[in-house]
C-alpha positions as CSV (number, residue, x, y, z in Angstrom):
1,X,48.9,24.5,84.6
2,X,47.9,23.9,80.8
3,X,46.6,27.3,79.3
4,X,43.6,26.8,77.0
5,X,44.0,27.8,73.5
6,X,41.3,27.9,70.5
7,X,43.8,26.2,68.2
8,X,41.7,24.5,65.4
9,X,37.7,24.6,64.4
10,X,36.2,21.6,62.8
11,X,33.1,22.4,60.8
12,X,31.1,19.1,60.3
13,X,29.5,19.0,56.6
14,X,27.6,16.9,53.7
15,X,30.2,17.7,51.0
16,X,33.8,18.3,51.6
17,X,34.2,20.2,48.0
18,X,31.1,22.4,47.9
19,X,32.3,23.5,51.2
20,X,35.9,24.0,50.7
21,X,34.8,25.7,47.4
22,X,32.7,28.1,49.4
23,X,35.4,29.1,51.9
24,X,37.9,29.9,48.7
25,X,35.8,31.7,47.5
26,X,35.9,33.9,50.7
27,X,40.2,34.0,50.1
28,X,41.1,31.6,52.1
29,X,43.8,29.6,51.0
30,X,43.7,25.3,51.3
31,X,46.8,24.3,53.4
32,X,48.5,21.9,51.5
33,X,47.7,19.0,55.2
34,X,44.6,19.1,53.6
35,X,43.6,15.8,52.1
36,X,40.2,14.7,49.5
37,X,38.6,14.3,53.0
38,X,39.7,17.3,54.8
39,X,40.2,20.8,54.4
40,X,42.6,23.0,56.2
41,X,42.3,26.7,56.4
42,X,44.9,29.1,58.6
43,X,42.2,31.9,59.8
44,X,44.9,34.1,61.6
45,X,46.4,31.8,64.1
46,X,43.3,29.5,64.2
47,X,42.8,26.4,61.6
48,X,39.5,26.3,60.2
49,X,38.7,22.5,59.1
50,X,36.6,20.8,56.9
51,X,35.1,17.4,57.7
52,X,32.3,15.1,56.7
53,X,29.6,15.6,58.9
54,X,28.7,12.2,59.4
55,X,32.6,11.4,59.6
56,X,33.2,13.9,62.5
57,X,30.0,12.4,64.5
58,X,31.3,8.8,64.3
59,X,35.0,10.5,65.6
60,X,33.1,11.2,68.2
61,X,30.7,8.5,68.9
62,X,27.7,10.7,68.7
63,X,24.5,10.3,66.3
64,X,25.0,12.8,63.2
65,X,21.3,13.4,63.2
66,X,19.8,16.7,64.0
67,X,19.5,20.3,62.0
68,X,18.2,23.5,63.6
69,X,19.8,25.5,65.7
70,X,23.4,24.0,67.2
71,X,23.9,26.1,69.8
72,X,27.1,27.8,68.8
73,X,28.4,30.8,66.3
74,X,31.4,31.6,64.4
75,X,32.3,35.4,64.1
76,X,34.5,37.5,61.9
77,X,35.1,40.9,63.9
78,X,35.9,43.7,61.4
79,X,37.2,47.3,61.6
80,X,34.0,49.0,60.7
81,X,30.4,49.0,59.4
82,X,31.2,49.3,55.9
83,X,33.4,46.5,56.3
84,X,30.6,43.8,57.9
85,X,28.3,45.0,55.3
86,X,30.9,44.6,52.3
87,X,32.0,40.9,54.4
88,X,28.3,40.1,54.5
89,X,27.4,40.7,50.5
90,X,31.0,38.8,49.6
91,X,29.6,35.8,51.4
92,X,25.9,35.8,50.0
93,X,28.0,36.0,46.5
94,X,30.0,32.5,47.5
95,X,26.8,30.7,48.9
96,X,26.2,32.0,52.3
97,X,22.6,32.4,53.4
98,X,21.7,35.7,55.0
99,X,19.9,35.3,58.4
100,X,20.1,38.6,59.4
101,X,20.9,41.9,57.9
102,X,23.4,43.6,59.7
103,X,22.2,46.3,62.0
104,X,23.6,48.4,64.8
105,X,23.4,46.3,68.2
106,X,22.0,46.9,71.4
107,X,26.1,46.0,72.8
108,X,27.0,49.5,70.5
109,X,28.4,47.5,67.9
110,X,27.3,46.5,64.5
111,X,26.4,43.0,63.4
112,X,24.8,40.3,61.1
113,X,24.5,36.8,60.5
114,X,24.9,34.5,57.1
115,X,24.8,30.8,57.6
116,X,27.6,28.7,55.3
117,X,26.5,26.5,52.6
118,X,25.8,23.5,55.7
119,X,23.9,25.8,58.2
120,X,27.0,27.3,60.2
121,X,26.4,30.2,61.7
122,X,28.7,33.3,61.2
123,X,28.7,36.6,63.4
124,X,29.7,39.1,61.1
125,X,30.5,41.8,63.7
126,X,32.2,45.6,64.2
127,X,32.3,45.6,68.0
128,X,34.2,48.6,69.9
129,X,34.8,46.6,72.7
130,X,36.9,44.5,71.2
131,X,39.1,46.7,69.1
132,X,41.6,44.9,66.2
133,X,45.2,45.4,66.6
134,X,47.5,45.1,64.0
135,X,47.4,41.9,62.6
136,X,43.5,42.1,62.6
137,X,43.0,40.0,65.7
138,X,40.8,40.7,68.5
139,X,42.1,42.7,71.5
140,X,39.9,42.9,74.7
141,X,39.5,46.4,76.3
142,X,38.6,44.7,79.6
């Protein structure tokens, strides 16, 4: 049996460049893949890539029309509150928009959200029930 694996995220979006400029700015570091088109970002294990939104829709066969709310979050889990709030402030500086200050959660944990420079929605998150190990990826307590 195939196990599933989150291997690559594909964030649809009007301009290739502002967006790839806005996720350097965060330290993340271009792959060389990465093509005028398409950006390619390794987020610890995970690719993060950039496509035009319209461009991704047609991949698909699906209308690119539609803002709001798209049903779906990114999140960056940190060690500790000081760390989601100095995460949070470093992506308002690159572009993000804040949605909501980070607070402490009714889960016990600590969190906020920012929206990218196309609307995505990013968790920024301490959560104690799923503590980082060493290489700053998530491990579940359950």
């Amino acid at each position: 049996m195939l196990q599933l694996r989150l291997t690559l995220v594909t964030l649809g979006v009007e301009d290739v460049a502002r967006s790839t400029a806005f996720y350097e700015a965060l330290g993340l570091v271009r792959s060389p893949a990465s093509t005028e088109s398409a950006s390619f970002f390794d987020v610890g294990g995970v690719v993060l890539s950039i496509y035009a939104r319209a461009a991704l829709a047609r991949d698909a066969e699906l209308d690119p029309e539609g803002e709001g709310f798209r049903g779906q979050s990114l999140a960056w889990n940190l060690g500790s509150e000081a760390e989601v709030d100095k995460a949070i402030v470093r992506m308002v500086a690159a572009g993000a928009g804040l949605v909501k200050a980070a607070e402490r959660t009714v889960w016990g944990g600590y969190a906020g959200y920012v929206t990218d420079p196309d609307g995505h929605l990013w968790e920024v998150a301490c959560n104690p029930g799923f503590p980082l190990g060493q290489t700053g990826r998530l491990r579940s307590s359950a």
